[in-house]
C-alpha positions as CSV (number, residue, x, y, z in Angstrom):
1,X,61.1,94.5,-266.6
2,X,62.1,91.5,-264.5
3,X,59.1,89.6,-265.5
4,X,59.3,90.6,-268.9
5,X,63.0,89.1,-269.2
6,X,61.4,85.9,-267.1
7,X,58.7,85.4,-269.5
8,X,61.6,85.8,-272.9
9,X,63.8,83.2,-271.0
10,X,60.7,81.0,-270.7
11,X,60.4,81.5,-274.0
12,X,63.6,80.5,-275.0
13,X,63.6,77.2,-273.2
14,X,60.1,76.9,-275.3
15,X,61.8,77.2,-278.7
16,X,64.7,75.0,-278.1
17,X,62.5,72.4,-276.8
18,X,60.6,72.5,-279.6
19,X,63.3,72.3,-282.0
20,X,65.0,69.2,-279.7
21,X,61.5,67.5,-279.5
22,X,60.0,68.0,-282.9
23,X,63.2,67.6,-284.3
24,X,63.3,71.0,-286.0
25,X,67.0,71.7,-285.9
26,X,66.3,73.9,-289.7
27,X,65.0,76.7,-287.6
28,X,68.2,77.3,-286.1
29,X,70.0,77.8,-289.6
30,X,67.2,79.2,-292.0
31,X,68.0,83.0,-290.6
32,X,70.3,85.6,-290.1
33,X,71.4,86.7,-286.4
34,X,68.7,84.0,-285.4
35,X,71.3,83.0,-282.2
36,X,71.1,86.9,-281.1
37,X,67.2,85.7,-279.9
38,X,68.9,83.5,-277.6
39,X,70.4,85.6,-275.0
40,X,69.8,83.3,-271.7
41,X,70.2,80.1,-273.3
42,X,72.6,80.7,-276.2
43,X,75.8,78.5,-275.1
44,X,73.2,75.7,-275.5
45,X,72.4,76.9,-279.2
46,X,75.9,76.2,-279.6
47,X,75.5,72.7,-278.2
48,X,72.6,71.9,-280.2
49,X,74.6,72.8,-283.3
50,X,78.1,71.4,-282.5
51,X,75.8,68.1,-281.9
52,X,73.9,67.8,-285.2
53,X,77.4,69.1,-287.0
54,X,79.2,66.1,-285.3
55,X,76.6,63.7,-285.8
56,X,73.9,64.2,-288.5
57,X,70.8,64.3,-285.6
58,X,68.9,66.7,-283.2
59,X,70.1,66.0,-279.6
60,X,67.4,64.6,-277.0
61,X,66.6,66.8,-274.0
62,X,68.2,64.5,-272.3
63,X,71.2,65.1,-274.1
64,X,71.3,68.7,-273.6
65,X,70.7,69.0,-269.6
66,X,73.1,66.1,-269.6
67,X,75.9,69.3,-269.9
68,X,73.3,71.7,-269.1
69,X,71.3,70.6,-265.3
70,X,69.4,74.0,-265.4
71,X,67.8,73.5,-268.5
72,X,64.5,73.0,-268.1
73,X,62.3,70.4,-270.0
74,X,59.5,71.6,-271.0
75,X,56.3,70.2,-272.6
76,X,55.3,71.8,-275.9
77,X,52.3,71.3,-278.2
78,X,52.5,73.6,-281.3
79,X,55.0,74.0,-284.1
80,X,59.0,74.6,-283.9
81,X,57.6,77.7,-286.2
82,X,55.2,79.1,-283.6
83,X,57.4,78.9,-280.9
84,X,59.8,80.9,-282.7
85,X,57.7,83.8,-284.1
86,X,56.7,84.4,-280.3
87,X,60.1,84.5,-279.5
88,X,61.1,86.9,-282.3
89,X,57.6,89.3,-281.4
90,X,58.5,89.2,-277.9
91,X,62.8,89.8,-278.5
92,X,61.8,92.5,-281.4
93,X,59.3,94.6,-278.9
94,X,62.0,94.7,-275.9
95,X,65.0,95.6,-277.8
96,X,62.1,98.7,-279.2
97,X,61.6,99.8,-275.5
98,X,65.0,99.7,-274.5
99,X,66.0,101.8,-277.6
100,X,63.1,104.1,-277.0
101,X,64.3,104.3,-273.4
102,X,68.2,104.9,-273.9
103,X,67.2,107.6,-276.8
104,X,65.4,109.0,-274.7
105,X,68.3,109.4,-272.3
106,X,70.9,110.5,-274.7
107,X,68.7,113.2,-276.1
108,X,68.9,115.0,-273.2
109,X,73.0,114.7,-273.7
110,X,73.4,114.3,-277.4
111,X,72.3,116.4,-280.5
112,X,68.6,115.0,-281.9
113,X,70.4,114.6,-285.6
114,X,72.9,112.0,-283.9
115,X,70.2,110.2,-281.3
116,X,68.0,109.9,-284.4
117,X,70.9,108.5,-286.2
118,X,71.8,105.9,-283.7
119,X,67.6,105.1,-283.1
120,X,67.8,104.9,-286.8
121,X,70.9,101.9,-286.9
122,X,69.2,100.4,-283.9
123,X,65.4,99.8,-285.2
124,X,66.9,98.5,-288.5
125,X,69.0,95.7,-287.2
126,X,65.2,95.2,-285.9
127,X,64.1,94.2,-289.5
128,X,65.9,90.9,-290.5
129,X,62.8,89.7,-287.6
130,X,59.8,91.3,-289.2
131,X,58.2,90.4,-292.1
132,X,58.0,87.3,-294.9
133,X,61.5,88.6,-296.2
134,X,64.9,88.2,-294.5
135,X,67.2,91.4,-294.4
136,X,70.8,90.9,-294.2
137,X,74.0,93.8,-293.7
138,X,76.4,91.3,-294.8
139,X,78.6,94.4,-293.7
140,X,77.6,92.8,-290.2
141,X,81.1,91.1,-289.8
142,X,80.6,90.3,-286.1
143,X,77.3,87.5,-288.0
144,X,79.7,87.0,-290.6
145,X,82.4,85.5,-288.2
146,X,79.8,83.6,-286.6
147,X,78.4,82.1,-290.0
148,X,82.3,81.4,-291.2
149,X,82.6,79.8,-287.6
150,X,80.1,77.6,-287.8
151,X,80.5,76.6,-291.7
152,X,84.0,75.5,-290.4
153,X,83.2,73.5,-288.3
154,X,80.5,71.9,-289.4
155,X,83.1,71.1,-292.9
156,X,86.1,69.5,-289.9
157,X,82.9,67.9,-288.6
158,X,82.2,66.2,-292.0
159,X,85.4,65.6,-293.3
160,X,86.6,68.8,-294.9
161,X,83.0,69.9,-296.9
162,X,80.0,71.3,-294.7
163,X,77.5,70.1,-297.3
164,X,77.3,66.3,-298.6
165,X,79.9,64.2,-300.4
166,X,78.6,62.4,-303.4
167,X,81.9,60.2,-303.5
168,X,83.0,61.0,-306.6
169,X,86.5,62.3,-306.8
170,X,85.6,64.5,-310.0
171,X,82.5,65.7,-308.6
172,X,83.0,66.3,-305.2
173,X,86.4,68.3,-306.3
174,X,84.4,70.6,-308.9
175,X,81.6,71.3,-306.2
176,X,83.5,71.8,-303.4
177,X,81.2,73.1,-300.8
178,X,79.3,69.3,-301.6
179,X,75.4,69.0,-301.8
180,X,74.4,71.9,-299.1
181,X,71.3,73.2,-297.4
182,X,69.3,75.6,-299.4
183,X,70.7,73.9,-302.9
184,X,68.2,72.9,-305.6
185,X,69.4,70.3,-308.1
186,X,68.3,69.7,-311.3
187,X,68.8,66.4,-313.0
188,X,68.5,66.3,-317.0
189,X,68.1,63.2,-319.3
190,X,66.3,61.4,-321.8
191,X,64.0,58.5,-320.6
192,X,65.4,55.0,-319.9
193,X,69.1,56.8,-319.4
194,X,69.6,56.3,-315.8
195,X,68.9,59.7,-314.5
196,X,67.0,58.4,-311.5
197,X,69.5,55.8,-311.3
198,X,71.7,58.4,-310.7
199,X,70.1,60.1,-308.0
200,X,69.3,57.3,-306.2
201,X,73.5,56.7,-305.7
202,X,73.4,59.9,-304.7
203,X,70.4,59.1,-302.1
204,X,72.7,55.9,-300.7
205,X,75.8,58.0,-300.4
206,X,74.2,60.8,-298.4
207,X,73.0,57.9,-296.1
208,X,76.7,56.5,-295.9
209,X,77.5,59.7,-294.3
210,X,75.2,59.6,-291.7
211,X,72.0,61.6,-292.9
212,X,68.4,60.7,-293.9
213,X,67.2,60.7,-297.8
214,X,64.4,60.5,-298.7
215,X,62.9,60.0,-302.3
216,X,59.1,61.2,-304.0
217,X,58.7,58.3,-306.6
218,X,56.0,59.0,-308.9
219,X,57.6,56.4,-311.2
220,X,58.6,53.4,-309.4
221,X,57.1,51.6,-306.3
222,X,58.1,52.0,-303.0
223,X,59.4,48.5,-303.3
224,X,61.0,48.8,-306.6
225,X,63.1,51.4,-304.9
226,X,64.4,49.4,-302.6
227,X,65.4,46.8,-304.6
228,X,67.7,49.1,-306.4
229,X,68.8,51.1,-302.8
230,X,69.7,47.7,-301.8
231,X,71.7,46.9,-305.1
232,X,73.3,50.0,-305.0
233,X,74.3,50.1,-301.2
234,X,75.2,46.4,-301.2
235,X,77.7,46.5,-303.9
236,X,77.8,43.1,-305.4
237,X,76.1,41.2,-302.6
238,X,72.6,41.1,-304.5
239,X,71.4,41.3,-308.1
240,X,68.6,43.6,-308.6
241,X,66.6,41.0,-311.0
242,X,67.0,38.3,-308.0
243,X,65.9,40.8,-305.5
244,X,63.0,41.6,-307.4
245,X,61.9,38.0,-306.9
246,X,62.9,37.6,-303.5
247,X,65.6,35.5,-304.3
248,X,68.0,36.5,-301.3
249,X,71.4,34.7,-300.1
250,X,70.4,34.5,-296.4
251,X,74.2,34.8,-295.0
252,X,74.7,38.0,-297.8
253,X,71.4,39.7,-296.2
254,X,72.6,39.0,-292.8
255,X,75.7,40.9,-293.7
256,X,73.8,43.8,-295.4
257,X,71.8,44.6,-292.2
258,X,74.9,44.3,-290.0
259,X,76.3,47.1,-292.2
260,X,73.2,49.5,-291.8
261,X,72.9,49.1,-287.7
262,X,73.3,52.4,-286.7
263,X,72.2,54.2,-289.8
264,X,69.7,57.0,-290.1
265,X,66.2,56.4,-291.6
266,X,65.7,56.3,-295.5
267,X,62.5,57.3,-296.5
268,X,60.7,56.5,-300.2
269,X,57.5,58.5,-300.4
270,X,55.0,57.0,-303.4
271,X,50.9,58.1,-303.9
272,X,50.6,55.2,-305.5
273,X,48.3,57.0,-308.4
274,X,46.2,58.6,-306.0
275,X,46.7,62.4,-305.7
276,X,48.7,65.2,-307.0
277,X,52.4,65.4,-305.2
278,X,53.0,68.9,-305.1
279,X,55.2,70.7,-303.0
280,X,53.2,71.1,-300.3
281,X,52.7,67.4,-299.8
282,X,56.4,66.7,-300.3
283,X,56.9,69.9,-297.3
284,X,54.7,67.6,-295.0
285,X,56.7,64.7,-295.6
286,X,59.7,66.6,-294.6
287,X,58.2,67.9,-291.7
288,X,57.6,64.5,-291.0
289,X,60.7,62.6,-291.5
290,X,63.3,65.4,-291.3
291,X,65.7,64.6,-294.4
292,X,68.6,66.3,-295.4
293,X,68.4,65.6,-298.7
294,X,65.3,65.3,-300.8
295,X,64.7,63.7,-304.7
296,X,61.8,64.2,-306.6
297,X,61.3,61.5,-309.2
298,X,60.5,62.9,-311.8
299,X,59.1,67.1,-312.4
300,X,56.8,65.9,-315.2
301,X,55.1,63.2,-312.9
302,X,54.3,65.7,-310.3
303,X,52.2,69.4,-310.0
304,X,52.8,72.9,-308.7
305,X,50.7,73.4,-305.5
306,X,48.3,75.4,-307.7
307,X,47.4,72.2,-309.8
308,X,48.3,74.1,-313.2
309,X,46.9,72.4,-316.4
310,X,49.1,73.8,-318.1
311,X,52.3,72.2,-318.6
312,X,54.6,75.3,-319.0
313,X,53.2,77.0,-316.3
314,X,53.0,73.8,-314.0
315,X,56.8,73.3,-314.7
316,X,58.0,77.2,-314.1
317,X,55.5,77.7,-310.9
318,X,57.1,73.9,-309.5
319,X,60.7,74.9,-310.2
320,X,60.1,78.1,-307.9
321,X,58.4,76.4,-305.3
322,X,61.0,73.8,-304.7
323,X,63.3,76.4,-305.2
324,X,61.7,78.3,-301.8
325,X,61.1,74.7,-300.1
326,X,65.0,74.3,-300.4
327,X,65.9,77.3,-298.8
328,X,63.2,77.6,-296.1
329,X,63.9,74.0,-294.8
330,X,67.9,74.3,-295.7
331,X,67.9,70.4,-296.9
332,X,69.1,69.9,-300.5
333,X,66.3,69.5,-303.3
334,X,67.2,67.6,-306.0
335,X,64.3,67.5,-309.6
336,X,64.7,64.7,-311.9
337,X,63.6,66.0,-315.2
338,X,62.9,64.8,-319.0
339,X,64.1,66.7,-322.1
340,X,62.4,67.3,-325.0
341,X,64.7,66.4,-328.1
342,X,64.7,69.7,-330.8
343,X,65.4,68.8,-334.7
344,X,68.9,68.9,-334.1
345,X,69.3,66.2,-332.1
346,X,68.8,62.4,-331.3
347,X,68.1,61.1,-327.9
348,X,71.9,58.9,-328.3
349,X,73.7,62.1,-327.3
350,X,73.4,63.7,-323.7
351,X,70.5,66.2,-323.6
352,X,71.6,70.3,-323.6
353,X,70.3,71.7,-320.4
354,X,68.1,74.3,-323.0
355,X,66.1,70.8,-323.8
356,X,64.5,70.8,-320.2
357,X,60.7,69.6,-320.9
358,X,58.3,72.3,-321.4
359,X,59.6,75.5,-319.2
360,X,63.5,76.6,-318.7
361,X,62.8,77.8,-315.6
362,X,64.1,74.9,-313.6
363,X,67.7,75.4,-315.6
364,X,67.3,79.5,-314.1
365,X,66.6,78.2,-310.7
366,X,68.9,75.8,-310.3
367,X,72.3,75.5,-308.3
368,X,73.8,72.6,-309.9
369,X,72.4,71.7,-313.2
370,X,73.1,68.0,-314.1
371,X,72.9,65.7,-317.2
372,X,72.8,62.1,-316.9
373,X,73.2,59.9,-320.1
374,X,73.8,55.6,-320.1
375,X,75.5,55.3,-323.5
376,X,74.2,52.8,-326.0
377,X,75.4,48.9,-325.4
378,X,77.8,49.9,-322.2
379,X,78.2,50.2,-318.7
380,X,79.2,53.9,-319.3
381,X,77.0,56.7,-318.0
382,X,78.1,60.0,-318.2
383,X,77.7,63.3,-315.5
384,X,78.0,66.3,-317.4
385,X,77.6,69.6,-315.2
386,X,75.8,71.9,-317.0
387,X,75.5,74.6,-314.7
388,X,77.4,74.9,-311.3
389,X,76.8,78.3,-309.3
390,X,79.4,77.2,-307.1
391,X,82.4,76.3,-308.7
392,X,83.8,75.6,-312.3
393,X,81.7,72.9,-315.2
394,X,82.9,69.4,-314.7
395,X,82.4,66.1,-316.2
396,X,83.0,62.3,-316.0
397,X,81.9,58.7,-316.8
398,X,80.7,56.1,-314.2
399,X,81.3,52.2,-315.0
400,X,78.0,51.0,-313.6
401,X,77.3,47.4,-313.5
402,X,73.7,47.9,-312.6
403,X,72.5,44.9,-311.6
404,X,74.8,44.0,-309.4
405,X,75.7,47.4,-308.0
406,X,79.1,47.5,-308.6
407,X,80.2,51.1,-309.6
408,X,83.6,52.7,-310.4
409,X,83.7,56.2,-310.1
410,X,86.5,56.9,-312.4
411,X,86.8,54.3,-314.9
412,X,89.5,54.9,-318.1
413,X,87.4,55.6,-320.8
């Protein structure tokens, strides 16, 4: 039994060095009673966590054995992923042979109806670690406490939200909880209206705060996006026409960068017209670059991971995908999508969220459901919520000044 503990511990140590060195903090958030697998190590869960809460990063080893000496560092080849399914198979087929062994003590003190009944309650606690689905007793308040525990202080950690703060009074106040793992966002409008416009503020916000965007552009340039990231984030120091030409004031760029030492990466991911992005791809590049909040520019543009020809079907299959990818990697998932104008309607007034382009499924899936709409000859672009799972429908204007960046967030109107 002692080398059995030995080789969990071991295990253990494997996992979280994984998850510090591959920068796979999800794991430790995508399930239920996952902490109850740490039994030897679990005070440096805790660490890991209360770290990436404060600070928007996975700790180094270094970090860690900093407070904890007798943590060992560990080299590790494989996947975050693998390292954890051993852990669970190992942690699943001990806590069997201890039941097996303690009802097999109490039988010979206890009725059989009320051993089976406790063997029963034991083994199913067993089954939120077997399987493609996760099982939850959210009548489990002992993991309920823990999840309120750490949801509170990862909202004090962040300013008073544990998700992220777009900035906007209105918006921030009407979805309370802020963009949050798990959350797929679906972003409605007409072409030429600013939607992606939109989301990229949303991108340069989230990296205000301290975490890493990153944006799947089937319809600009990698370099197109960063002319209007740079706009956005400098606020008046550039115009967006000049930067396109490389016409930069040398003293204003200097004071730009001094701005962003310190910040976390942001990532623009393009194929440039050579492949399909599909899920899958964009899964890679999350896996690669660990964001916190993803945007995928536009549905239309991209493909399902089955390469549907069909539009409907590509659209409904693509919504539920990115859907799951939200969840599974807890970051926050935000589609861009067209609308398709009906009889009744012009493309001068803001798109109904029913007008999505070719399958409704994206409005079913989605969290937050989002119009975005420039109005004719003005700065004036309108949010209109749609669709908020959390919280009550909300709306406002933005005064946007695009070229040179300048927004205000509540303008009189």
């Amino acid at each position: 039994m002692a080398s059995q503990e030995l080789q969990i511990q071991n295990r253990e140590a494997q996992t979280l060095n994984a998850v510090l060195k591959n920068n796979d903090i999800t794991v430790l958030y995508q399930q239920a009673g996952v902490d109850e697998l740490f039994q030897d190590y679990g005070d440096v869960v805790a660490s890991i966590k209360r770290y990436h809460t404060k600070f928007g990063a996975t700790p180094s080893v270094d970090v860690i054995r900093e407070k904890f000496p007798s943590f060992p560092d560990l080299e590790v080849t494989g996947q975050t992923e693998y390292y954890l399914e051993e852990l669970k198979d190992e942690y699943v087929n001990t806590r069997i042979a201890n039941i097996i062994t303690n009802a097999d003590v109490a039988l010979g003190e206890n009725a059989a109806a009320a051993v089976l009944a406790k063997l029963q309650e034991s083994l199913s606690k067993l089954n939120r670690f077997s399987g493609g689905a996760v099982d939850m007793n959210i009548m489990d308040t002992d993991e309920a406490e823990r999840h309120y525990d750490e949801v509170r202080e990862r909202a004090i950690a962040m300013g008073g939200v544990p998700g992220i703060s777009t900035g906007i009074a209105w918006f921030d106040s009407a979805y309370s909880s802020g963009l949050a793992p798990g959350d797929l966002v679906v972003v409605l409008g007409w072409t030429g209206r600013a939607k992606s416009l939109f989301t990229s503020l949303l991108a340069c916000r989230a990296h205000d705060c301290g975490f890493t965007p990153m944006i799947a552009s089937l319809e600009m340039s990698a370099a197109k996006v960063r002319d209007r990231v740079y706009t956005i984030k400098g606020s008046g120091l550039f115009s967006n026409q000049a930067l396109a030409l490389g016409d930069i004031h040398t003293d204003s760029f200097r004071e730009f960068k001094k701005k962003q030492e310190g910040k976390p990466d942001f990532i623009v991911v393009t194929n440039e017209g050579s492949s399909e992005l599909t899920p899958n791809i964009v899964e890679a590049k999350i896996d690669q670059h660990k964001p916190a909040l993803v945007i995928v520019d536009y549905a239309q543009l991209a493909s399902d991971n089955a390469n549907s020809d069909n539009m409907t079907q590509r659209m409904l299959n693509m919504s539920k995908e990115y859907k799951r990818l939200a969840v599974k990697k807890q970051i926050v998932i935000i589609l861009i999508s067209s609308a398709t104008p009906d009889g009744s309607t012009g493309t001068k007034e803001p798109p109904r969220v029913e007008q999505v382009a070719w399958s409704k499924q994206l409005a079913y899936d989605a969290d937050l459901s989002i119009t975005v709409h420039k109005m004719d000859e003005s700065n004036l672009i309108a949010i209109i919520c749609t669709k908020n799972r959390n919280g009550p429908l909300f709306a406002g204007y933005l005064d946007w000044d695009i070229d040179r960046g300048i927004i205000d967030d509540n303008p009189p109107v």
